[in-house]
C-alpha positions in Angstrom: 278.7 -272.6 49.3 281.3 -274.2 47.3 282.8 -277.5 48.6 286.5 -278.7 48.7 286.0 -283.0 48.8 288.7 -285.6 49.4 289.3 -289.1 49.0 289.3 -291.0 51.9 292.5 -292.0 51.0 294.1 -288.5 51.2 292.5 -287.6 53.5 293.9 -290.0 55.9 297.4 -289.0 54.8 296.9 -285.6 55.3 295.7 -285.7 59.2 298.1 -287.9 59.9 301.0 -286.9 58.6 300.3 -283.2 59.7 299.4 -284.3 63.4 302.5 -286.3 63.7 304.0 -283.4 65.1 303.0 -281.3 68.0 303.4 -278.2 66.2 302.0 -276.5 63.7 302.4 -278.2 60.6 301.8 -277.6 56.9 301.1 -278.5 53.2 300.4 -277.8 49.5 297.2 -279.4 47.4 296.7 -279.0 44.1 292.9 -279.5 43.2 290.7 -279.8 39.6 287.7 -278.0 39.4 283.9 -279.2 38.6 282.0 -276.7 38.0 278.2 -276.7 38.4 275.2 -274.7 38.3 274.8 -273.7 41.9 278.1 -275.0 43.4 281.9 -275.3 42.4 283.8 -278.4 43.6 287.5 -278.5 44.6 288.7 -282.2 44.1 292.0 -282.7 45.4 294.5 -284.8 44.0 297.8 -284.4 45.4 299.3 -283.5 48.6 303.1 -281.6 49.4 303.6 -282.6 53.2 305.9 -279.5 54.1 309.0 -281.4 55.5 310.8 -280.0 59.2 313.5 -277.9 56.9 311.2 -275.5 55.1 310.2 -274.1 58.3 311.2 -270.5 58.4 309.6 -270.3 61.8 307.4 -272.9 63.6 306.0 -273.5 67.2 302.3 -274.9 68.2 301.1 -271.9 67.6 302.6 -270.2 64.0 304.5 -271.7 61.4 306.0 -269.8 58.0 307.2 -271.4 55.5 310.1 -270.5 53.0 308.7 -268.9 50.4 311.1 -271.8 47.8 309.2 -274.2 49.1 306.0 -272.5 48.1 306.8 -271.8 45.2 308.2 -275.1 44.6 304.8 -276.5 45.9 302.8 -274.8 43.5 304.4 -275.6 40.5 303.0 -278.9 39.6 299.4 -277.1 40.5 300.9 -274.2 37.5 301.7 -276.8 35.2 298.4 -278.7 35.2 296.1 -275.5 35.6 294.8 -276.7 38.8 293.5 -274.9 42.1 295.6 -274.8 45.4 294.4 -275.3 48.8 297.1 -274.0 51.2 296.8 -276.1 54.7 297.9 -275.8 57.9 297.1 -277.0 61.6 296.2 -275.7 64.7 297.5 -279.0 66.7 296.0 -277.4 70.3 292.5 -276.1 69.4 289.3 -278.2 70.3 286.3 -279.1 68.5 286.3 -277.0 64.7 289.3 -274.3 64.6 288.6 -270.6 63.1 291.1 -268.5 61.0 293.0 -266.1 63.1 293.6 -262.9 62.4 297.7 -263.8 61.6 295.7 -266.5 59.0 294.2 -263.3 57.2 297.2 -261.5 56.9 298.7 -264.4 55.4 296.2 -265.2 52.8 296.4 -261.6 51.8 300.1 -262.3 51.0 298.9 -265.5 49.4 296.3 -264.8 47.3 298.1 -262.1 45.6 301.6 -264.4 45.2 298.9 -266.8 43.2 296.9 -263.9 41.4 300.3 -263.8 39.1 301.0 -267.4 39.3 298.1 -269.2 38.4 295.5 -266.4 38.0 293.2 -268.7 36.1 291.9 -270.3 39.1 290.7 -269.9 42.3 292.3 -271.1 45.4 291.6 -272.1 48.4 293.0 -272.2 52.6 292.3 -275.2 54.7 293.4 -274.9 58.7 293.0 -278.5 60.4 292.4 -279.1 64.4 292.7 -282.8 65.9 288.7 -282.7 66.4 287.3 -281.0 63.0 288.3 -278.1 60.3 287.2 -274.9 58.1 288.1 -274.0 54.7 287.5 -270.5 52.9 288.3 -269.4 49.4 292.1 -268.1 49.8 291.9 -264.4 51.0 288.5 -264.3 51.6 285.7 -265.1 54.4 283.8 -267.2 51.6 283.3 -270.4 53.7 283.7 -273.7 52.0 282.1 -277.4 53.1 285.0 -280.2 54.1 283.5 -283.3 52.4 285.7 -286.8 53.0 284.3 -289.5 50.6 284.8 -293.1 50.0 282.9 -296.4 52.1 281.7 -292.8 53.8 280.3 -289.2 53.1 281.8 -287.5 56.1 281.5 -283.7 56.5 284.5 -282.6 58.0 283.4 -278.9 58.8 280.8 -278.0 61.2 277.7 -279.4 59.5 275.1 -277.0 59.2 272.3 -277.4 62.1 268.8 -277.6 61.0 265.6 -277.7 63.7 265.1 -281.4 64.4 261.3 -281.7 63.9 259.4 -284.0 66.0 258.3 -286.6 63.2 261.9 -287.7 63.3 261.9 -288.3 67.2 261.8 -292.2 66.9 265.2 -291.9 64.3 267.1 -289.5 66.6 267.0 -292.1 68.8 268.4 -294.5 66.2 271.4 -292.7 64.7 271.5 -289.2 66.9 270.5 -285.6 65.8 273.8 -285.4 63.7 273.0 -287.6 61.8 269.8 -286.4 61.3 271.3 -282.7 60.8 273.7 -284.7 57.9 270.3 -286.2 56.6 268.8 -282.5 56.4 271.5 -281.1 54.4 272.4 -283.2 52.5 271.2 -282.4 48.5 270.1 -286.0 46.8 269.7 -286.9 43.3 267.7 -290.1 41.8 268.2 -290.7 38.2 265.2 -292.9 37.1 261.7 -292.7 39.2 260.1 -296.0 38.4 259.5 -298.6 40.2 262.9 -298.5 42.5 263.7 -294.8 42.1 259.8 -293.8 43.3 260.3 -296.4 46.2 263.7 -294.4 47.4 262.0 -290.9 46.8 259.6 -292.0 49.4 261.7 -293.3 52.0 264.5 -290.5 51.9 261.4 -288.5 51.8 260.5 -289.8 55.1 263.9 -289.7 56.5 264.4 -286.4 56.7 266.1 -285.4 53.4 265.0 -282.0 52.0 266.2 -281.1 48.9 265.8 -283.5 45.8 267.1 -283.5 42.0 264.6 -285.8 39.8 265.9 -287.2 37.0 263.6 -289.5 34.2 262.7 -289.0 30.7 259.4 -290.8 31.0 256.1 -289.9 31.5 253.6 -292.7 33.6 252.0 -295.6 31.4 249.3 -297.7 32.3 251.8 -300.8 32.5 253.9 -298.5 35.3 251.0 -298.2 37.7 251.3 -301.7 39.5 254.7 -300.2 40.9 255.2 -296.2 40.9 254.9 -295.1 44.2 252.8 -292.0 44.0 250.9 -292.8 40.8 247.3 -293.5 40.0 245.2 -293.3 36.9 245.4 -290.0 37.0 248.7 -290.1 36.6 248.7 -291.6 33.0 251.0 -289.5 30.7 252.1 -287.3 33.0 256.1 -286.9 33.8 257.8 -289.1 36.2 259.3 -286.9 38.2 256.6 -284.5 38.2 254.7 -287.8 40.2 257.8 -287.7 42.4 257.9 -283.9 42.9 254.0 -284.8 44.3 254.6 -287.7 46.7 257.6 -285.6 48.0 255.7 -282.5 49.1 252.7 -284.6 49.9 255.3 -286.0 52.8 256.8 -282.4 53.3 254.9 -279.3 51.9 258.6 -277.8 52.8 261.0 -280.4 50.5 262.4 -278.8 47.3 262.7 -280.3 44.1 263.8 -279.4 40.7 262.5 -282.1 38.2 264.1 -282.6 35.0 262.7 -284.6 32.3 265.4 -285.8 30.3 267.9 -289.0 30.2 271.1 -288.9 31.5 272.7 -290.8 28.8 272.6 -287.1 27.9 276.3 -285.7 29.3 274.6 -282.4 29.9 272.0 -283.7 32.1 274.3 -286.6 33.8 276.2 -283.4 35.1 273.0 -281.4 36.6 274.2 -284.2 39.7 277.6 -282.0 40.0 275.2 -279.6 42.3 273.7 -283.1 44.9 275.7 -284.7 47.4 274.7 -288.2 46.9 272.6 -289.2 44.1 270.5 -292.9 43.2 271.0 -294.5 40.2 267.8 -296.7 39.8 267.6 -296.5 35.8 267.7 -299.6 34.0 269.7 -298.8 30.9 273.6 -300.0 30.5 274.8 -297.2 29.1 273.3 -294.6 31.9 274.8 -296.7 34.3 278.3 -296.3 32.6 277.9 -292.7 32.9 276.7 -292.3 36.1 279.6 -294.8 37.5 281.9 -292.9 35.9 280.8 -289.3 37.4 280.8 -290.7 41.0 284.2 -291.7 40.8 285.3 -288.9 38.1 283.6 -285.8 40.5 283.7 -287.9 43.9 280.4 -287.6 44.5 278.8 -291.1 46.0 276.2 -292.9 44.5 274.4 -295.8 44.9 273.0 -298.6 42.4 270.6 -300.9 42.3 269.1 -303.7 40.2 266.3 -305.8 40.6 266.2 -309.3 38.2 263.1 -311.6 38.1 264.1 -314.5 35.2 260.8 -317.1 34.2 260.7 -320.2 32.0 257.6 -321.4 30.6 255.6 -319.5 33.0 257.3 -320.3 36.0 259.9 -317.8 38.1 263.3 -319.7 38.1 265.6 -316.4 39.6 264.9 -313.6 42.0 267.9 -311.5 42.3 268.7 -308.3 43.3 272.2 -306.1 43.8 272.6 -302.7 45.3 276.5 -301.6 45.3 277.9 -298.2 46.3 280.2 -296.2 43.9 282.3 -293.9 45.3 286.8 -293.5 45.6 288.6 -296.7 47.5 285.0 -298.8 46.1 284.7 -300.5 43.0 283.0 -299.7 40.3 280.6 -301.5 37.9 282.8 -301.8 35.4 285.0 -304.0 37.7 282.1 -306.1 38.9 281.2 -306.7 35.5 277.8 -305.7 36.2 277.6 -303.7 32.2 277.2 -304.8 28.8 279.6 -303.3 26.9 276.9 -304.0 23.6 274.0 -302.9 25.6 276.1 -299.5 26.4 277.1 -298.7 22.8 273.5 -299.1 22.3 272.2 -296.6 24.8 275.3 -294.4 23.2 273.6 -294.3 19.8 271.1 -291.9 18.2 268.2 -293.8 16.4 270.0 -293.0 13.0 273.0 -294.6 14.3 271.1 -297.6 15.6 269.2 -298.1 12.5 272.5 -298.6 10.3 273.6 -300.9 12.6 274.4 -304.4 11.9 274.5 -305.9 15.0 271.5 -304.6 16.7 267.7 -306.1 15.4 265.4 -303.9 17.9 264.8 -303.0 21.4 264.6 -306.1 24.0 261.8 -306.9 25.7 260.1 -305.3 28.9 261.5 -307.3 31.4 259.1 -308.5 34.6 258.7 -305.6 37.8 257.1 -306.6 40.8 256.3 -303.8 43.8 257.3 -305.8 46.8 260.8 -306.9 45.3 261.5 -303.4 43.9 260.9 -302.2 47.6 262.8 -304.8 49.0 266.0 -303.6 46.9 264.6 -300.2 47.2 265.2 -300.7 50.9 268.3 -302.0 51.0 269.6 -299.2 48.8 268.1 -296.4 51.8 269.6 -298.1 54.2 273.2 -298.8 52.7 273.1 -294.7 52.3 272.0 -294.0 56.0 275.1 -296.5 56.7 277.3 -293.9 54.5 275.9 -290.8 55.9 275.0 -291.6 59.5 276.4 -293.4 62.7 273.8 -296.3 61.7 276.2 -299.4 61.7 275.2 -300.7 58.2 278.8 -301.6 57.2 278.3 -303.5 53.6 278.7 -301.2 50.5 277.5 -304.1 47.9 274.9 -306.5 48.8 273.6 -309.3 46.7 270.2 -310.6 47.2 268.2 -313.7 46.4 264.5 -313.9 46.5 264.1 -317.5 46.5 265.8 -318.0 49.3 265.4 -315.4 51.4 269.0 -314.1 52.0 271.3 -311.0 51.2 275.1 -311.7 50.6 277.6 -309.2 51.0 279.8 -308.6 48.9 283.7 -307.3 48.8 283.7 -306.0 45.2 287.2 -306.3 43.2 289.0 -303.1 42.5 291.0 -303.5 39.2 294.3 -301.9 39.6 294.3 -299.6 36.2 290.7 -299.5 36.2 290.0 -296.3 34.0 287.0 -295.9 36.2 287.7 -295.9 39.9 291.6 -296.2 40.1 293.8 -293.4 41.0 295.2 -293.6 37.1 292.1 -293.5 35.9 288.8 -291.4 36.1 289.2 -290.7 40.1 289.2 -286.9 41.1 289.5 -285.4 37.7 286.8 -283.7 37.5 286.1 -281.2 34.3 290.1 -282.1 33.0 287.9 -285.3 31.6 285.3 -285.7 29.4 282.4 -288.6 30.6 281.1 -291.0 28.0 277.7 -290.5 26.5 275.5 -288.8 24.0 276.6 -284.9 23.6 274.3 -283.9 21.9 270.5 -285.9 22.8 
């Protein structure tokens, strides 16, 4: 099922400016395209509000535009090579509207009018009720999910209902069987499985979710055993995720997984995550980091991040700290809280060649110090920041700062730059494959 996803920002314009009126109302979006393996994503971008004198015809219950202003409202989509999503509203229906049959008559007309326009692409037909929606592929009974993203993963259409098993009784009664239904469809990624990745695994694991991507180069050392959930000594030299992919199903015999061993400083790997919903990033390189902040705002796809710092002197712990901050349209990014080393990136960026003839670089840093209880502790905040996204549960902060000495967790409004080239509207957000993301192209 492909998957037409919004801004939270847009989306607010659209429902309210189309249910301003009592009748039916309409509009024009032009989408770009991401394109992955198992799913296509339609990110829109702009929004035509059809004003009260294009109306050929309109009452609450049909509305037909003049075919100018179509045309006129597709042009910008023609010029760009993007996707259109024609919209409009049935103002009196309750709970998630269908397409009528004068809807399919319609779209016939339409999707042949934009077979000569812009036969490139496909397009798409969005109908909007007070309480919920539906989208299809234009002309067709191809359904498509309604995602809303930003502080929120909200899926507009009717969520897909899964059989509520009794293990998640207790949570049911903490954030509702939606929520749990949200939980169960949702498609996660986690890009690193050490010693905060293998934590989350677990607990989403345990949650409810049921369908992972794995993502981590690695294969278990004798060093990584103190804090890789899932491991033992058995488990020296063997893949990460293949660790993972064994605690998962040890939970649930039923959870998929598809494991790849491979870094996403990679682009071609960073972009396996076009087919999750939310993904984890819980590696501890700069330069992954830049990618992966970049593709959450870039494919509007929500992530969440996570760091964990323990700083000694002479053999003494001076800093416990620890940050978990949510990436995702209307949020900032990293880039903006200053969280990356632009050095340490162009690091990650080169091949060992590259790194070699380099005159500012003199070898890799040193392992820095990982303990299990603090990695859990952030590992926990992280889970529950995401069942704030996804679920009624009232976790309201979306960057949290955390100090182990202490004892306390700070949250945090994180700065937006303006023109950031990351998460403003003039920069990376919503543009899907018309960009290129930063990284290695070629391993």
């Amino acid at each position: 099922m492909n998957d037409l996803v919004f801004p939270s920002s847009l989306f607010a314009r659209l429902t309210d400016s189309l249910f301003s009126s009592p009748l039916e109302s309409c509009a024009i979006l032009s989408a770009n395209v991401a394109r992955g393996e198992k799913r296509t994503r339609y990110l829109v971008q702009n929004i035509q509000i059809a004003p009260d004198n294009v109306y050929r015809r309109r009452t609450e219950f049909e509305a037909v535009l003049e075919p100018s202003f179509v045309v006129s409202g597709t042009k910008k989509a023609q010029r760009a090579g993007q996707s259109v999503v024609f919209v409009h509203t049935h103002p009196g229906t309750d709970g998630h509207p269908q397409f009528s049959v004068v809807d399919d008559k319609g779209e016939g007309l339409l999707r042949e009018f934009m077979a000569r326009r812009i036969p490139a692409c496909d397009h798409a037909a969005l109908v909007l009720a007070p309480a919920g929606c539906a989208a299809r592929m234009l002309g067709t009974s191809d359904e498509m999910r309604v995602i809303e993203v930003g502080r929120n993963l909200s899926i507009r259409s009717r969520p897909v209902e899964r059989v509520l098993a009794k293990p998640f009784d207790r949570q049911i009664r903490a954030f509702g069987e939606t929520g749990q239904h949200i939980i169960q469809q949702l498609r996660v990624g986690i890009v690193g499985l050490g010693g905060t990745g293998s934590v989350v695994a677990q607990q989403l694991a345990y949650l409810g979710v049921t369908d992972f991507l794995l993502v981590d180069p690695d294969c278990v050392e004798p060093s990584n055993l103190n804090r890789v959930i899932g491991s033992t000594h058995e488990s020296v030299g063997v893949p990460k995720v293949a660790v993972a992919a064994s605690l998962l199903r040890s939970i649930r015999p039923s959870i998929k997984t598809e494991e790849i061993q491979d870094t996403a400083l990679n682009v071609a790997i960073a972009k396996k995550l076009l087919d999750t919903d939310f993904f984890f990033c819980c590696t501890d390189t700069h330069g992954s980091r830049a990618i992966l902040s970049q593709l959450a705002y870039q494919y509007l796809i929500p992530a969440i991040d996570m760091g964990v710092i323990i700083a000694t002197h002479k053999g003494h712990v001076t800093h416990v700290t620890g940050r978990v901050q949510m990436l995702s349209p209307g949020l900032g990014c990293l880039t903006c809280a200053q969280v990356l080393d632009a050095d340490a990136v162009r690091w990650d960026f080169m091949s060992d060649k590259e790194r070699k003839q380099d005159p500012y670089f003199a070898g890799a840093g040193e392992p820095q110090p990982s303990v299990v209880t603090i990695n859990s502790v952030i590992s926990s905040m992280a889970t529950n920041m995401f069942l704030g996204a996804v679920t009624d549960v009232p976790a309201q902060s979306r960057f949290q700062i955390y100090n182990g000495i202490e004892g306390t967790v700070r949250s945090v409004n994180a700065r937006r730059e303006a023109a950031c080239i990351v998460c403003s509207e003039r920069g990376a957000v919503g543009r899907g494959d018309t960009w290129p993301l930063p990284g290695r192209l070629n391993g």
